[in-house]
NUKOL-983632 format. One record per residue: x, y, z of N, C-alpha, C in turn; residue in three letters. Coordinates in steps of 0.05 Angstrom, whole numbers, padded with zeros to 5 digits, always signed. Layout:
BEGIN
XYZXYZXYZALA;...
This chain:
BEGIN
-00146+02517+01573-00150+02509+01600-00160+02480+01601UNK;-00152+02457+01620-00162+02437+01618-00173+02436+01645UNK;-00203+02418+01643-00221+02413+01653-00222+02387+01666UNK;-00218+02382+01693-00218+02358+01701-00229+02348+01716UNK;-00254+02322+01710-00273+02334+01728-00265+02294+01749UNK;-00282+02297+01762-00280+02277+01786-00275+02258+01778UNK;-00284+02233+01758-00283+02210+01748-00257+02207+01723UNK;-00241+02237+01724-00215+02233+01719-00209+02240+01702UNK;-00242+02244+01683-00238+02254+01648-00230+02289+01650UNK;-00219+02289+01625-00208+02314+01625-00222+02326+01596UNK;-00229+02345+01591-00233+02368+01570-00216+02389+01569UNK;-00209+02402+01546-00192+02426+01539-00211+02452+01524UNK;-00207+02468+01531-00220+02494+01522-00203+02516+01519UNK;-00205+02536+01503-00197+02554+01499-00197+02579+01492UNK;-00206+02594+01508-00218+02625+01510-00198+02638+01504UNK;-00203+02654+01494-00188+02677+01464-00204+02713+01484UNK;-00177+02721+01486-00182+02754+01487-00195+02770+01481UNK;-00217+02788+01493-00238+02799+01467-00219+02821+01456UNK;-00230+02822+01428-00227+02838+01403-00228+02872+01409UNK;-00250+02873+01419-00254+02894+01421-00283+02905+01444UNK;-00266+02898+01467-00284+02894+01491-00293+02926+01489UNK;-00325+02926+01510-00341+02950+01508-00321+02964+01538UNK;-00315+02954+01555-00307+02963+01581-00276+02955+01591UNK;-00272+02977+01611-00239+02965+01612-00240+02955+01649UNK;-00220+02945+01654-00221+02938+01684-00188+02939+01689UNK;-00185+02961+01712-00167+02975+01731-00164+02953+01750UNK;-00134+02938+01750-00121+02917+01768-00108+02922+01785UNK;-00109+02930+01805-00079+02923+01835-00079+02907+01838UNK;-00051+02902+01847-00048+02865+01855-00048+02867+01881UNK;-00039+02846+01901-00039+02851+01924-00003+02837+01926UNK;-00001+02842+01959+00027+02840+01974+00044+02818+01963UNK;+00060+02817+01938+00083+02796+01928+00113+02805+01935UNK;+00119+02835+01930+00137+02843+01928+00159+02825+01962UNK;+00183+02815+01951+00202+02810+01970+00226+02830+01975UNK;+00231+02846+01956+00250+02863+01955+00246+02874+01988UNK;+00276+02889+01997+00282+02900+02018+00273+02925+02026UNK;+00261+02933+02042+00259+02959+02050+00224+02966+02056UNK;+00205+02984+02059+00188+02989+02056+00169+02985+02043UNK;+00183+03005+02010+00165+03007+01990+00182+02994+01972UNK;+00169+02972+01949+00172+02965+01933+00193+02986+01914UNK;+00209+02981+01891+00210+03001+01876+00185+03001+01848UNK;+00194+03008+01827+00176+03003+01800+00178+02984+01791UNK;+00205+02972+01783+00209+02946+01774+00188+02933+01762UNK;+00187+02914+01743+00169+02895+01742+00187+02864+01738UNK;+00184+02853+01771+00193+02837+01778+00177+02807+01765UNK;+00192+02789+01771+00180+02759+01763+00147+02751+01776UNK;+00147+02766+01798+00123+02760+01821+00100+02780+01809UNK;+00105+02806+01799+00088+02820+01788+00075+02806+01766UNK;+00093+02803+01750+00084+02788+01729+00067+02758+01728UNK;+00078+02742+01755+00061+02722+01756+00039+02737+01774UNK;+00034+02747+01784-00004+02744+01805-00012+02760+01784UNK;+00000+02779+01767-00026+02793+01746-00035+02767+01727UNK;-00023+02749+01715-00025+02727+01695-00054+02710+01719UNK;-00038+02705+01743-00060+02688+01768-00086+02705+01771UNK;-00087+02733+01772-00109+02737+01779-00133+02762+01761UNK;-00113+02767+01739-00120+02791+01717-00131+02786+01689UNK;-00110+02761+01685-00105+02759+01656-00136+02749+01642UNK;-00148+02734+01663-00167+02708+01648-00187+02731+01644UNK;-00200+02766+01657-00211+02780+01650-00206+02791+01629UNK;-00182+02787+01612-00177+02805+01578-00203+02788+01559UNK;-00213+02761+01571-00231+02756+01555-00262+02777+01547UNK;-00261+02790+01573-00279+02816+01575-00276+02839+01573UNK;-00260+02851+01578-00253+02876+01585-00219+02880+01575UNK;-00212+02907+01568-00188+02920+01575-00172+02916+01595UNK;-00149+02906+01605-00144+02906+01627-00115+02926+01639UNK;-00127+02941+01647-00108+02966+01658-00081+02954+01687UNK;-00067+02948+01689-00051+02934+01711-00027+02951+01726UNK;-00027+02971+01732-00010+02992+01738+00012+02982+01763UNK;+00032+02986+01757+00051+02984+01784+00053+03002+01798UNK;+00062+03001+01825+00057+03016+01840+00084+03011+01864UNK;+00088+03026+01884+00120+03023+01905+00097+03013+01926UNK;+00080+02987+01926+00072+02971+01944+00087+02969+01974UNK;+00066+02964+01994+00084+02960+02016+00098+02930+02017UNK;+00118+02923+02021+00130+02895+02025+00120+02875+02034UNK;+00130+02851+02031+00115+02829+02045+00131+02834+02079UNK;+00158+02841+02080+00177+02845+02101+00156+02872+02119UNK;+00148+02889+02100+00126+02922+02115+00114+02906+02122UNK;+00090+02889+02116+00068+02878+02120+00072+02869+02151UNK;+00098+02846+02149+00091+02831+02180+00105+02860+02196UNK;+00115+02863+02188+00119+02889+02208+00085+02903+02223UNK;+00077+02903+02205+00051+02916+02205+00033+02899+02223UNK;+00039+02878+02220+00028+02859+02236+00036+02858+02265UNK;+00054+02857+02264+00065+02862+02286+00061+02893+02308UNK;+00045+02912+02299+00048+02934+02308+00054+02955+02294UNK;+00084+02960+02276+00085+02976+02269+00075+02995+02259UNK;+00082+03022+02249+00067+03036+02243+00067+03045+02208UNK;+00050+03049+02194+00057+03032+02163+00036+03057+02149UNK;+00039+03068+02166+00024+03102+02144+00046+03123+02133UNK;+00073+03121+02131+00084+03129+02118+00093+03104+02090UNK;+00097+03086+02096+00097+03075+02069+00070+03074+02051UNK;+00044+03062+02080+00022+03054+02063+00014+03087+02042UNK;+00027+03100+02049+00018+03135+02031+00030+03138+02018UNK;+00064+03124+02007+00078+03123+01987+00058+03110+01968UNK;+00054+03085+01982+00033+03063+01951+00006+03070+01952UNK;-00006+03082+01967-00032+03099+01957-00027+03126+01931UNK;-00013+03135+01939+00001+03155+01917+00006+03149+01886UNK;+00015+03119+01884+00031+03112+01853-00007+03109+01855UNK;-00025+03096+01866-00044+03085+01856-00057+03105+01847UNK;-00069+03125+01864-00082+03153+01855-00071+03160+01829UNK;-00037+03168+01824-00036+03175+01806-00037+03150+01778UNK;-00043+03136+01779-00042+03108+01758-00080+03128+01750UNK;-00093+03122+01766-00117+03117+01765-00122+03154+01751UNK;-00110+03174+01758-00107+03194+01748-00105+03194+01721UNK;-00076+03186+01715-00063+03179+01688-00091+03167+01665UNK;-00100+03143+01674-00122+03131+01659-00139+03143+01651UNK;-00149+03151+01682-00175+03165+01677-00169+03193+01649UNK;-00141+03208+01653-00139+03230+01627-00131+03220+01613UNK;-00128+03192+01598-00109+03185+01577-00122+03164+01559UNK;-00138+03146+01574-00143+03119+01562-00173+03109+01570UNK;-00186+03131+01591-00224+03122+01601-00243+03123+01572UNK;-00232+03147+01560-00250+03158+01545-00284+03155+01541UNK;-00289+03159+01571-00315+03150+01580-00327+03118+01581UNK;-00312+03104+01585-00317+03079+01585-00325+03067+01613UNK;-00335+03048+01616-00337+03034+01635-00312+03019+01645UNK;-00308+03019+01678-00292+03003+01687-00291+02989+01712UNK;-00281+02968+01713-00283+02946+01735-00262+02946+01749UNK;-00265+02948+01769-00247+02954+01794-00238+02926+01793UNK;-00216+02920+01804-00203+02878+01807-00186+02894+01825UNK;-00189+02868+01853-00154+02878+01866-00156+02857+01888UNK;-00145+02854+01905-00143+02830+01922-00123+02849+01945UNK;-00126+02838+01964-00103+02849+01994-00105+02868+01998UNK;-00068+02874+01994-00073+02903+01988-00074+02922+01973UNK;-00078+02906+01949-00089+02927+01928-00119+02929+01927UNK;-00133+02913+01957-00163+02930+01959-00162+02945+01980UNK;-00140+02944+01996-00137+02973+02017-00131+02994+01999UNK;-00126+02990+01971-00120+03013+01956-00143+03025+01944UNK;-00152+02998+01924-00173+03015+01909-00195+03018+01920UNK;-00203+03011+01956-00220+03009+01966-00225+03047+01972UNK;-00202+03047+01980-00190+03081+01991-00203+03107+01962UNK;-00197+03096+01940-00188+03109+01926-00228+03104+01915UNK;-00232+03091+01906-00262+03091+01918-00277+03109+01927UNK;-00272+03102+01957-00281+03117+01977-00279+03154+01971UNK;-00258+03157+01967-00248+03180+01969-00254+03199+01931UNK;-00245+03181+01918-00252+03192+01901-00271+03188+01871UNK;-00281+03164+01876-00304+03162+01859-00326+03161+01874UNK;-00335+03145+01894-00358+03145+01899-00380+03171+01916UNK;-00353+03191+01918-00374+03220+01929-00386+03230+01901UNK;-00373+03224+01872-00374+03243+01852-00387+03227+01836UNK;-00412+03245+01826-00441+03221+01810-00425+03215+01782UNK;-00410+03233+01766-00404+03225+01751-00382+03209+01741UNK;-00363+03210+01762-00340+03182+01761-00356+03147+01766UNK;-00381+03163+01783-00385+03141+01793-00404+03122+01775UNK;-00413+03135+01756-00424+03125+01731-00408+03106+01709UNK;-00381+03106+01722-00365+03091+01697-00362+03065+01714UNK;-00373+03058+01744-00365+03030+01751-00387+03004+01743UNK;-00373+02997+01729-00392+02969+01721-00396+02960+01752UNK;-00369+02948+01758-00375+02937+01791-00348+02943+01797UNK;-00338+02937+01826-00319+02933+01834-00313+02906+01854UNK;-00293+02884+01852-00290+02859+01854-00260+02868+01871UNK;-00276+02882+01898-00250+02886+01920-00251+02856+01942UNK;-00228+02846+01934-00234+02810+01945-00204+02812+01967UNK;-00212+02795+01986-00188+02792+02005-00180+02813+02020UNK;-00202+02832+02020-00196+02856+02047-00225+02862+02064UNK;-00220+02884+02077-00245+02880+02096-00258+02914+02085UNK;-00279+02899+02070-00297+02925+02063-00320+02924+02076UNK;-00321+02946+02096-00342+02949+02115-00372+02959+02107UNK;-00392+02959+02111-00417+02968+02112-00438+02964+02139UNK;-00455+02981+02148-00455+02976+02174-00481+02950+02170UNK;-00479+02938+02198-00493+02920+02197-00521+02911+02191UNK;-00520+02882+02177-00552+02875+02157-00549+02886+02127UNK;-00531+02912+02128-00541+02929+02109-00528+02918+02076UNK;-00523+02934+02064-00513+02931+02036-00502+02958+02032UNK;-00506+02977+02034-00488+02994+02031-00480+03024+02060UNK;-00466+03033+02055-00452+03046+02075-00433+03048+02085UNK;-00428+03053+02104-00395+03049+02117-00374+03059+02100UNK;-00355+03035+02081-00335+03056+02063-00341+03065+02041UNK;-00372+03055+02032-00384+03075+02006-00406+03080+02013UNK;-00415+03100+02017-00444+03110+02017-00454+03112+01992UNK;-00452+03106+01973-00467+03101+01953-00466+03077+01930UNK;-00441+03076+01936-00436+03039+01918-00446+03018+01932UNK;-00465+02999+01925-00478+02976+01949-00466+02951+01946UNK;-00469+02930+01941-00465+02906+01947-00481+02896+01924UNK;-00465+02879+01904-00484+02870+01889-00494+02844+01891UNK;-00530+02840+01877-00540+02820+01891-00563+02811+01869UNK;-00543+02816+01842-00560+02804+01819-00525+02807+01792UNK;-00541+02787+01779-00519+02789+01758-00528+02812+01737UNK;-00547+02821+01737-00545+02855+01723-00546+02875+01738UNK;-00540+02871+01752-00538+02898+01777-00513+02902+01765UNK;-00507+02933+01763-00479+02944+01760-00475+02976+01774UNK;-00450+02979+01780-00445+03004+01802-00442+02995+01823UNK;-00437+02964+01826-00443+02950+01862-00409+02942+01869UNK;-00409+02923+01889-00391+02921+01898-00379+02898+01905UNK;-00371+02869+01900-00372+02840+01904-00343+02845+01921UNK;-00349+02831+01951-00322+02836+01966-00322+02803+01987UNK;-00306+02793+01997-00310+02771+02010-00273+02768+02010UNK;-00276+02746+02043-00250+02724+02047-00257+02713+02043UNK;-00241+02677+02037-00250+02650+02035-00231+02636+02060UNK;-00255+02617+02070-00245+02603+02094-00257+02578+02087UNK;-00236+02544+02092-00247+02526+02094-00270+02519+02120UNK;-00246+02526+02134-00269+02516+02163-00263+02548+02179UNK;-00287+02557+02194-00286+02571+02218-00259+02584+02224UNK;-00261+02608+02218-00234+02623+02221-00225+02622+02255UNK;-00196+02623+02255-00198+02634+02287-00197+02657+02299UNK;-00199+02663+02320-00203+02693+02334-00179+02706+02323UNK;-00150+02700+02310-00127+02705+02312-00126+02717+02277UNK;-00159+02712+02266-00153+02719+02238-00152+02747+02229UNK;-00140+02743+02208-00128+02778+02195-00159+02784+02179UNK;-00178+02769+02170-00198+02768+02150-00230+02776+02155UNK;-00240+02784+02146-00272+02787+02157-00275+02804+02179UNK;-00271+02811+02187-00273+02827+02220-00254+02852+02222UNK;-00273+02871+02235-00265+02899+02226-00243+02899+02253UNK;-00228+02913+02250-00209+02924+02256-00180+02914+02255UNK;-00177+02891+02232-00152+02874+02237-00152+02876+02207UNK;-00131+02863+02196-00121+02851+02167-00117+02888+02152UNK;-00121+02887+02130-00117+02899+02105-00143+02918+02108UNK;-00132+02948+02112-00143+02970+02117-00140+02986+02102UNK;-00164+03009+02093-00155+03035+02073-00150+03063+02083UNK;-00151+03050+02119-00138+03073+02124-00154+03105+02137UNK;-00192+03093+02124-00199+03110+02132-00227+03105+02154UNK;-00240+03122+02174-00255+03121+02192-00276+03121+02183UNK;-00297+03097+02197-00318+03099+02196-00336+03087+02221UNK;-00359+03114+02217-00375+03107+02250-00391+03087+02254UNK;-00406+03081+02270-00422+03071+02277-00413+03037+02274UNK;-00440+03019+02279-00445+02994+02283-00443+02982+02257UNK;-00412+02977+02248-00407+02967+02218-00394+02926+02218UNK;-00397+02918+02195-00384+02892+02196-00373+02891+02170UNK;-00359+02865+02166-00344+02863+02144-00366+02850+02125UNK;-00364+02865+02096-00376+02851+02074-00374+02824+02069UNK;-00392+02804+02064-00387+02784+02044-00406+02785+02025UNK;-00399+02783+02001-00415+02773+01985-00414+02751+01959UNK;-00431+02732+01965-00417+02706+01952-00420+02703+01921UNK;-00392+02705+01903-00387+02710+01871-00400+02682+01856UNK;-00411+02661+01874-00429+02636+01863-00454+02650+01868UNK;-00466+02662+01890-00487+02671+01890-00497+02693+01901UNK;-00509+02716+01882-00499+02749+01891-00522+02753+01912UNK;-00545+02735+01915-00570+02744+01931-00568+02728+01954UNK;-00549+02714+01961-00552+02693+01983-00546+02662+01972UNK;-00550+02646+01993-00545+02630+01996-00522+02611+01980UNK;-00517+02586+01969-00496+02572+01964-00499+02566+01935UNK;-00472+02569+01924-00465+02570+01897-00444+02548+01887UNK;-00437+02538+01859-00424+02526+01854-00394+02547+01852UNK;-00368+02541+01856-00348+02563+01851-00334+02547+01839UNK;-00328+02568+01809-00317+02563+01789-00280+02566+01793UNK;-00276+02548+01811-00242+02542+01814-00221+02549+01781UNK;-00214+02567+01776-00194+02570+01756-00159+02567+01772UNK;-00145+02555+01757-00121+02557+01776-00097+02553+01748UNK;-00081+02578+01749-00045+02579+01738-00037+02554+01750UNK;-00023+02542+01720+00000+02515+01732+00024+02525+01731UNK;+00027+02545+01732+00051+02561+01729+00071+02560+01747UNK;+00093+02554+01772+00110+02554+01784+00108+02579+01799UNK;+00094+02583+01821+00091+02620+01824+00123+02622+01843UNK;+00140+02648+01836+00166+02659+01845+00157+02663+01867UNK;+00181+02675+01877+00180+02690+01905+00168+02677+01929UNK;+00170+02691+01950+00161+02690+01975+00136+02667+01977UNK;+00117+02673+01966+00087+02667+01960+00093+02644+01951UNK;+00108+02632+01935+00108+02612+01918+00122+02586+01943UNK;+00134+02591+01967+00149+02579+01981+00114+02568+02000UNK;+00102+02597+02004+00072+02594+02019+00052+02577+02004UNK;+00056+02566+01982+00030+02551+01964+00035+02524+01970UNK;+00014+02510+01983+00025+02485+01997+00018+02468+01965UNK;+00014+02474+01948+00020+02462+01913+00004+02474+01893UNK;+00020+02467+01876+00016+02487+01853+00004+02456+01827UNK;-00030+02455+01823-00041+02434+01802-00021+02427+01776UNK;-00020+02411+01762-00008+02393+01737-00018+02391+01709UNK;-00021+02409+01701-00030+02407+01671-00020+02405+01644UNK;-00032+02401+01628-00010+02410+01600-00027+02432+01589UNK;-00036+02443+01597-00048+02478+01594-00036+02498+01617UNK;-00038+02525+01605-00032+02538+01626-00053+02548+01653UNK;-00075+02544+01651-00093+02535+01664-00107+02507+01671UNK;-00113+02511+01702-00130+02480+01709-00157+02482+01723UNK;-00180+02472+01717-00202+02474+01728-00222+02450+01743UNK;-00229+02452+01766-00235+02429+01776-00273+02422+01775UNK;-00285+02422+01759-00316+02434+01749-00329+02413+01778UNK;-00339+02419+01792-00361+02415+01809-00343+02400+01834UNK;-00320+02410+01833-00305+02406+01870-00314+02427+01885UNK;-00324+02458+01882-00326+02473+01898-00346+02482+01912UNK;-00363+02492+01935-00385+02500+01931-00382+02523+01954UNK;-00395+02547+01953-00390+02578+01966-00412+02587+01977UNK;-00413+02595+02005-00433+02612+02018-00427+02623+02040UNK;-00436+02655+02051-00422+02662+02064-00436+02659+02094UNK;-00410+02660+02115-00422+02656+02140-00414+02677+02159UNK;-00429+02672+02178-00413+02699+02215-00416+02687+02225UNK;-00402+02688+02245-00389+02678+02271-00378+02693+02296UNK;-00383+02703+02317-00364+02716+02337-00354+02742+02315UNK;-00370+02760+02307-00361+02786+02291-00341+02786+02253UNK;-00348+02756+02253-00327+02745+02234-00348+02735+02214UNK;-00347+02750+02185-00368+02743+02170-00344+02739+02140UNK;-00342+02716+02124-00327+02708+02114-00350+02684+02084UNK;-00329+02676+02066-00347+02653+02046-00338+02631+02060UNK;-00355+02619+02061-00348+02584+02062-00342+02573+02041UNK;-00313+02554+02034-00310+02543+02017-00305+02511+02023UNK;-00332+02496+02013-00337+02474+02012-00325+02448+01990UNK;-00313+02427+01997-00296+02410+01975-00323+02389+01977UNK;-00334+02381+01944-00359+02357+01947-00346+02331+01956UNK;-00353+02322+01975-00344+02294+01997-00343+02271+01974UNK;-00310+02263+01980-00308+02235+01971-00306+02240+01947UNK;-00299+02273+01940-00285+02272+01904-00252+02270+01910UNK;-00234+02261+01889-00212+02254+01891-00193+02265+01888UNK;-00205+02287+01878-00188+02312+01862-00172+02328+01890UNK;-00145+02343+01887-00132+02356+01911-00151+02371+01919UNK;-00145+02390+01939-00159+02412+01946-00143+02427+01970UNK;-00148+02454+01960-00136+02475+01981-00131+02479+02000UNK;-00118+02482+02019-00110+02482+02041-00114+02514+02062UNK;-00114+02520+02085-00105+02550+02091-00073+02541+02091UNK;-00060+02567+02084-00037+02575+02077-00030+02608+02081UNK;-00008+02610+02102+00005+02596+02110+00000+02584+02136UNK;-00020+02593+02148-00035+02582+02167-00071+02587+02172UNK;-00070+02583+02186-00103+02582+02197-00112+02607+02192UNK;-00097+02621+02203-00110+02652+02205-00111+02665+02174UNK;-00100+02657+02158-00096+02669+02129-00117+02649+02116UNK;-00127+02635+02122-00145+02621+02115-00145+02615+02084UNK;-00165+02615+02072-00161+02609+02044-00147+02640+02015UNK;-00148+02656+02035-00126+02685+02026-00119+02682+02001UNK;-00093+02658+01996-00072+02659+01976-00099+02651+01946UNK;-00122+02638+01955-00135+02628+01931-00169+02643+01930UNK;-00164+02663+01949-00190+02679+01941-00197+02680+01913UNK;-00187+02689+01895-00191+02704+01868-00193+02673+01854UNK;-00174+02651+01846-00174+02629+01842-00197+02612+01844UNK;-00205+02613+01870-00225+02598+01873-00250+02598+01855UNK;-00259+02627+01850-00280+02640+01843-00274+02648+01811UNK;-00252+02648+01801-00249+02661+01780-00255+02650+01750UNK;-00275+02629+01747-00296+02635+01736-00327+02651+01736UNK;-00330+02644+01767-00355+02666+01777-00354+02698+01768UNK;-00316+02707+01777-00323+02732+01765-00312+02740+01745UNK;-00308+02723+01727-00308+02737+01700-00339+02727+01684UNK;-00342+02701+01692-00375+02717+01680-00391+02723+01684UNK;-00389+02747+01717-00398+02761+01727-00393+02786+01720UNK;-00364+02788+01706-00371+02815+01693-00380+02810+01658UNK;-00373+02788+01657-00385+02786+01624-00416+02804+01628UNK;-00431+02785+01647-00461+02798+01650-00467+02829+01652UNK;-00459+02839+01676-00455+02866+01687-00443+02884+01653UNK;-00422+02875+01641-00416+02882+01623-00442+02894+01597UNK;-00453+02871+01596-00484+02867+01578-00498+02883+01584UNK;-00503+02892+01614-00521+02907+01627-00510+02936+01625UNK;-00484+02934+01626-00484+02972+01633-00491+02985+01613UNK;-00496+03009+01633-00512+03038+01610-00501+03051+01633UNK;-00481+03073+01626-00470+03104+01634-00495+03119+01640UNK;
C-alpha cells in the first residue's frame, strides 16, 4: 500500500495475511449485482469479486474471512424499490442464501470461534436481520461476536440510547476493547438532504423488521468509538471497479500498489440534523490531495466510500476487540 501524505512524499508498506488468526469475520457485500431480473443468480461475477477485494480483503490481516454469495437483490430491484415497489419477495430470496451461508458456517467452519460481522448496504439489511433474529435473542451465539461493523444501513436504537431497537442486547460500541457491540454509521460530506436514503429511519436499506417506540438511526464514529472527532484512516483499491458502480465513482486514485492511502486528509464525527444522524467527513483545508465526492448524488452522500474511508479504523479496530475477546 502506498502512503501519500500532503507535501507529496510517498511511503510503501506492506501487510501480509495473518497466519493463523484467533477469529474469523462473516462478509456480505452490498448492491453490485447488474445482471437482469430481481435476484442476482450465484455466479461470481467481476463486481463480486472487486467490492470483496474493496471492502473484505484488507481484514485477512486479522481474521478468517468468510465471504458467501448470495441471489442479492439487483441494482435494477433496488431503484425499483426506490421507487415504491414492493421488494419482499425478492428481499426473502437473498435473506434466505444468507441465513443459509451463516447456517452452513456456523455447522462446518465456527468451531467455536469468534466472529465479526462486515457488510455494507444491503448486506447490512441482511446481517442486520439475521442478527436480530437470530443471534442476538440466543446468549450463546451471541458470545461468538467480537463486534459487528454493519456500515451504510440504518441500524436503529431508540433515542440517546446505545442499545435497543434492532438488538436488545448487542449495544454500540464505545471503546476499543469493548466486544459483542455494534459500530454502524453513513458518511456525509456536507448536511444530507431531506431527499436522503441514509441515517433516518424509515427510508434507505431496511431489515425488514418492526420496531416500537421513539427510535433513531445509529452512528457511531470508527475514528472515535466514545464521541467526538477522529482521524479516518482513508484505505482505497486502485483497481478499475466493473460494472454499474464503477460508471458511479466520480475516480478511482493512481498508484503503483494495489492500495492508496491518504494519512491525515480525513477527519470523522458524527452529527443530527432534522431526524438525520449520520458521520461527518471532513477534508484538512488547503491539502492538495483529491478528495471524495457524494456519488451519485447528494442524497447517496458519501455511500460508495463508507467502508473506504474508515478502513483503517476498522481493521484495527478489530485487531483490538480481537486481543480483547474471551467467549
Amino acid at each position: 500500500m502506498t502512503d501519500q501524505y500532503a507535501d507529496g512524499t510517498t511511503t510503501v508498506e506492506s501487510p501480509t495475511p495473518a497466519t493463523d488468526p484467533p477469529i474469523d469475520c462473516f462478509y456480505v457485500y452490498p448492491t453490485v449485482s447488474g445482471q437482469p431480473g430481481a435476484n442476482a443468480n450465484l455466479n461470481i461475477d467481476p463486481v463480486e469479486r472487486a467490492i470483496a477485494m474493496q471492502q473484505a480483503s484488507r481484514f485477512s490481516q486479522v481474521c478468517k474471512v468468510y465471504a458467501p454469495m448470495y441471489r442479492q437483490m439487483t441494482l435494477t430491484e433496488i431503484n425499483l424499490g426506490a421507487s415504491g415497489a414492493d421488494l419482499s419477495v425478492p428481499y426473502s430470496i437473498a435473506y434466505s442464501d444468507v441465513l443459509a451461508a451463516w447456517q452452513d458456517y456456523l455447522a462446518n467452519y465456527n468451531h467455536g470461534r469468534g466472529v465479526v460481522f462486515i457488510s455494507h448496504s444491503q448486506g447490512t439489511m441482511m446481517l442486520s436481520r439475521l442478527i436480530a433474529t437470530e443471534i442476538d435473542p440466543n446468549p450463546s451465539l451471541r458470545s461468538l461476536v467480537v463486534s459487528a461493523l454493519l456500515i451504510g444501513g440504518n441500524i436503529r436504537v431508540p433515542v440517546g440510547q446505545d442499545v435497543g431497537g434492532d438488538f436488545q442486547n448487542i449495544p454500540a460500541c464505545r471503546s476499543t476493547s469493548q466486544t459483542g457491540c455494534v459500530v454502524a454509521y453513513s458518511s456525509f460530506n456536507q448536511t444530507p438532504p431531506t431527499t436522503t436514503f441514509f441515517g433516518k429511519v424509515g427510508v434507505g436499506p431496511s431489515n425488514g423488521l418492526a420496531v416500537s417506540g421513539d427510535v433513531e438511526v445509529l452512528c457511531v464514529n470508527p475514528a472515535s468509538l466514545a464521541g467526538g472527532s477522529g482521524a479516518l484512516q482513508m484505505q482505497f483499491g486502485t483497481a478499475p471497479f466493473p460494472g454499474i458502480l464503477g460508471l458511479w465513482l466520480p475516480w478511482i486514485p493512481s498508484a503503483p500498489t494495489p492500495w492508496l492511502a491518504y494519512p491525515g486528509l480525513y477527519t470523522g464525527h458524527c452529527e443530527s440534523s432534522d431526524g438525520v444522524n449520520w458521520l461527518q467527513v471532513d477534508s484538512a483545508p488547503g491539502d492538495p490531495r483529491p478528495v471524495v465526492s457524494a456519488a451519485p448524488d447528494a442524497s447517496w452522500g458519501l455511500h460508495l466510500f463508507d467502508t473506504t474511508l474508515a478502513m483503517g479504523n476498522l481493521v484495527d479496530l478489530v485487531r483490538q476487540q480481537s486481543a480483547a475477546y474471551g467467549p
